[in-house]
C-alpha positions in Angstrom: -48.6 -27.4 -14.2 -49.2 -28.5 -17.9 -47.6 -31.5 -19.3 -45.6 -31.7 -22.3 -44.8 -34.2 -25.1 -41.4 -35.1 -23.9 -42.3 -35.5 -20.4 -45.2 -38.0 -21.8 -42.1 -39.5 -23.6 -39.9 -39.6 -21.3 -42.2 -42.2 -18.9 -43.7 -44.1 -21.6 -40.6 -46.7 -21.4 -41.3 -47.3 -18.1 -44.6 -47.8 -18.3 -44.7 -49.7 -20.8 -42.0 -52.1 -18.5 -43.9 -51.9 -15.5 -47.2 -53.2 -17.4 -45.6 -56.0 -18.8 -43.9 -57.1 -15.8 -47.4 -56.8 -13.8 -48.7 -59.0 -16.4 -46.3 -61.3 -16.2 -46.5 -61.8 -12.4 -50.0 -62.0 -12.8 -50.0 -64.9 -15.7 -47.8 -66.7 -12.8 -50.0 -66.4 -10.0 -53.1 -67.3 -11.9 -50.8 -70.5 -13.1 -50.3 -72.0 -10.1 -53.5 -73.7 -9.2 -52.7 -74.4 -5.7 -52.5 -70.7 -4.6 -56.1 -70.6 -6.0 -57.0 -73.2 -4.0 -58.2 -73.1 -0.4 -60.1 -76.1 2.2 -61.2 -76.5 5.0 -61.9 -79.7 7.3 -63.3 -80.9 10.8 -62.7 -84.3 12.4 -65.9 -85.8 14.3 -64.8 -89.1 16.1 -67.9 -91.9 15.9 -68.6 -92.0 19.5 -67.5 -90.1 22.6 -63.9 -92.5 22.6 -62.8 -91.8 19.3 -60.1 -89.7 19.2 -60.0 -86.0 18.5 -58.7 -84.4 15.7 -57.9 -80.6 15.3 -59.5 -78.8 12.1 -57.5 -78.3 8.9 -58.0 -75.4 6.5 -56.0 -73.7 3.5 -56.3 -70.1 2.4 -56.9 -69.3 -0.8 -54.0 -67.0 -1.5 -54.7 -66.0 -5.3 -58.1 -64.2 -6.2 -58.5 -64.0 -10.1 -60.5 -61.8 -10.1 -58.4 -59.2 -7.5 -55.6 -60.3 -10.4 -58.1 -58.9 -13.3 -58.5 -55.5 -11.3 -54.4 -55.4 -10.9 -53.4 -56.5 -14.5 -56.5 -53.8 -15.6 -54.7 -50.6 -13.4 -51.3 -51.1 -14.9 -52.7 -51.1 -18.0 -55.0 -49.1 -18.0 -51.9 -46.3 -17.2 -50.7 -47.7 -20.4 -53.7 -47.1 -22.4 -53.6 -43.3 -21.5 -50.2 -42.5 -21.9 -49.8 -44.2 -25.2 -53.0 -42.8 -26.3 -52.1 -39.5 -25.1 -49.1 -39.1 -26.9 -50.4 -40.3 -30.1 -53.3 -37.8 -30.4 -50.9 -35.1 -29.3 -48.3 -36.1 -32.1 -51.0 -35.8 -34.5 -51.1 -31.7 -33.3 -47.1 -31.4 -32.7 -45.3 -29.9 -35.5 -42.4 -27.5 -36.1 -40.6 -26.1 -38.9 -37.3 -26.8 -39.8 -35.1 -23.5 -40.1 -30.8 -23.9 -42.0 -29.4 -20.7 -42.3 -32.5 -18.7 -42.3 -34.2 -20.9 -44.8 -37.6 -22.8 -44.1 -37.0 -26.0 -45.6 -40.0 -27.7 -44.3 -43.3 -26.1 -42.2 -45.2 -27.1 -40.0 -43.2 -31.3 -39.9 -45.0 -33.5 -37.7 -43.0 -35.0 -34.7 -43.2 -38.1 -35.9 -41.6 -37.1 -39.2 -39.3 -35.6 -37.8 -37.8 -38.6 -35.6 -37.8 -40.3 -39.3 -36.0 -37.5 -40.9 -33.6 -37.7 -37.6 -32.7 -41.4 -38.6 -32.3 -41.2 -42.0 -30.2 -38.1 -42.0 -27.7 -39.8 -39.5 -27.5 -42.9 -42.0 -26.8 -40.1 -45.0 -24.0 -39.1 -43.0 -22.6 -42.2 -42.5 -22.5 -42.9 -46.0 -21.2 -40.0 -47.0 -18.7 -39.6 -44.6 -17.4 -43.5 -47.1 -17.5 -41.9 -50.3 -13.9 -41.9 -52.0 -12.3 -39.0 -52.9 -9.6 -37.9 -55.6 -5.9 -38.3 -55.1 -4.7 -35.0 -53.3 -1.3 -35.8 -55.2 -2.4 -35.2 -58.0 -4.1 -32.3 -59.9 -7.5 -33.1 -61.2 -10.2 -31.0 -63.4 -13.2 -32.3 -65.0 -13.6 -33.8 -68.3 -17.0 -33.6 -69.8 -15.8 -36.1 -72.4 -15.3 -38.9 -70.2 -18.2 -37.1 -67.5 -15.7 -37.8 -65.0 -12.8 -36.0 -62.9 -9.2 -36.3 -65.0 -5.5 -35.1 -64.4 -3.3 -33.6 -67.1 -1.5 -35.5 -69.9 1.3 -36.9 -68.9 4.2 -37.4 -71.6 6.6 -40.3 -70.4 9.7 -42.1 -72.7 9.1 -45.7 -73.3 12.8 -47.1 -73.9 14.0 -50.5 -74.8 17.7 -52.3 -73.9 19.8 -52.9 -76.7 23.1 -54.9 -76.9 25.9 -52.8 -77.4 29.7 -54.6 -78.3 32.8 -52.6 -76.3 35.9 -53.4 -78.3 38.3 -53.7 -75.2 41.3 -54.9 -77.5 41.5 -55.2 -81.3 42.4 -58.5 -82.8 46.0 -59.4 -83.3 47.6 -61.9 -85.7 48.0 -64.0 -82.3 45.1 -63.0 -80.7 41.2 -62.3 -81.6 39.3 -59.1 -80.5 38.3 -58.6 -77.1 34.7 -57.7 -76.8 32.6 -56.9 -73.9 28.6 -57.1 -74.3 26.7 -54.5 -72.5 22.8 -53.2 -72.9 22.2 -49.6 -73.8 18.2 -48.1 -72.7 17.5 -46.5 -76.2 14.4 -44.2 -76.5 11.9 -45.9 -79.0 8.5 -44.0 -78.5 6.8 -42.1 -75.9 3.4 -42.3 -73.6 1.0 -40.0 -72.7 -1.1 -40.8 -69.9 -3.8 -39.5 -68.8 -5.6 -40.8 -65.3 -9.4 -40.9 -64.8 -11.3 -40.9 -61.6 -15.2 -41.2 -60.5 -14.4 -40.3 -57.0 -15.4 -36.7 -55.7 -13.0 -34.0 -54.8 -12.2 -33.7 -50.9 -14.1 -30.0 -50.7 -17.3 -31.7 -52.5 -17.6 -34.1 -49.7 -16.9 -31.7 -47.0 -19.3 -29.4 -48.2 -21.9 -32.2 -48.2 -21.2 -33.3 -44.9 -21.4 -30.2 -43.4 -24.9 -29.4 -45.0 -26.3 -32.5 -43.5 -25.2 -31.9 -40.3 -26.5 -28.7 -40.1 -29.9 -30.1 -41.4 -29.7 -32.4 -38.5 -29.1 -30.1 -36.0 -32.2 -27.9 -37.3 -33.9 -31.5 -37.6 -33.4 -32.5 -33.8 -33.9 -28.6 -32.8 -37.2 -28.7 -34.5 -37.9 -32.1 -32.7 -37.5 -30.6 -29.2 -39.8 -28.1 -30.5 -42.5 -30.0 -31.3 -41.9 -32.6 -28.4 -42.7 -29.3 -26.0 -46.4 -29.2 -27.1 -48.5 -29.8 -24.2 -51.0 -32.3 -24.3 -54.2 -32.9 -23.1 -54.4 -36.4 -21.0 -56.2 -38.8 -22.0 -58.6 -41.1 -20.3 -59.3 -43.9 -22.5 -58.2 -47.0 -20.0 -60.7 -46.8 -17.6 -63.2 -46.9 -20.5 -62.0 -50.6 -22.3 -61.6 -52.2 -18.8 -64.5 -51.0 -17.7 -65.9 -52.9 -20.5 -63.7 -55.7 -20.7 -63.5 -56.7 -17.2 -67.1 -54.9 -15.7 
């Protein structure tokens, strides 16, 4: 059975982890000198008295080069997957299809995972833009090149004392007046408000065509990633030369 682009992606994380971790152990094997490191000893006494000793030997435990040929299979795997899916990107493509519309032919995967990114950023951003005051009632001004409401007319007053005659003076007593303040209307205001923000349809609208174009984005992405590819064989090749 053929294998495809995603499937190649799908393993290339953990091949990539399972070289580096074999190269790892390796680097720590080949570091510890005494598990390179092997001996071995007899005991002849100087004459037929002397006492007898038993042999000694250590094993060498750690062959470098055995480590070269381990280190050089894990990643030589490596090698051929990566290389693998990198020549078949270069032939994966798909369009890109929103509401019946081609937007984009023949997009190469790799494209297409950048498109995927940014388009999820755009929506973010977006999703933050501010948007006019639903409370009140907006229409655009080309004068100002920005949204506006209608004019407002309001009454700008002002208090003025007023005197309240309670009781008129008498020839025993003077006037009684109270002071009190009166709002008198001295002029008016017309206000108009002005706003850069977009209206709450605009940004829906917007929204909703970038999430369909990421939809088509990542649809056309699993298109592409279903290519099948043709193995490649390049490992066997460098660490044949590298380690041969």
């Amino acid at each position: 059975m053929a294998t495809k682009l995603n499937q190649i992606v799908a393993v290339e994380k953990g091949v990539k982890a399972k070289s580096a971790q074999d190269l790892a152990d390796a680097l720590r094997e080949v570091g510890k000198p005494a598990l390179l490191s092997g001996i071995a000893r007899t005991y002849q006494p100087k004459d037929e008295e002397g006492e007898v000793l038993p042999p000694e030997s250590t094993r060498v435990q750690v062959r470098a080069e055995e480590t070269l040929k381990r280190v050089a299979a894990g990643l030589t795997r490596l090698f051929d997957v990566t290389a693998t899916k990198e020549v078949t990107n270069g032939r994966a493509t798909a369009d890109v299809v929103v509401d019946g519309q081609t937007l984009l032919r023949e997009a190469p995967v790799t494209y297409l995972l950048f498109l995927e990114k940014q388009l999820a950023e755009l929506l973010g951003f977006v999703r933050k833009l501010p948007v006019l005051d639903a409370a009140e009632t907006w229409s655009f001004s080309d004068s100002a090149d920005c949204w506006a409401t209608e004019p407002v007319r309001t009454v700008r007053t002002k208090r003025v004392p007023r005197n309240h005659v309670k009781a008129e003076a008498t020839d025993k007593h003077p006037a009684q007046v109270e002071v009190y303040h009166e709002d008198v209307s001295i002029g008016y205001w017309t206000t108009v408000k002005y706003s850069g923000a977009l209206p709450a349809k605009r940004v829906a609208e917007v929204i909703e065509r970038i999430e369909k174009l990421h939809h088509a984005v990542k649809f056309a992405r699993e298109e592409a990633n279903s290519i099948e590819v043709a193995d490649q064989r390049v490992g066997d090749k460098v660490f044949g030369y590298l380690f041969g």
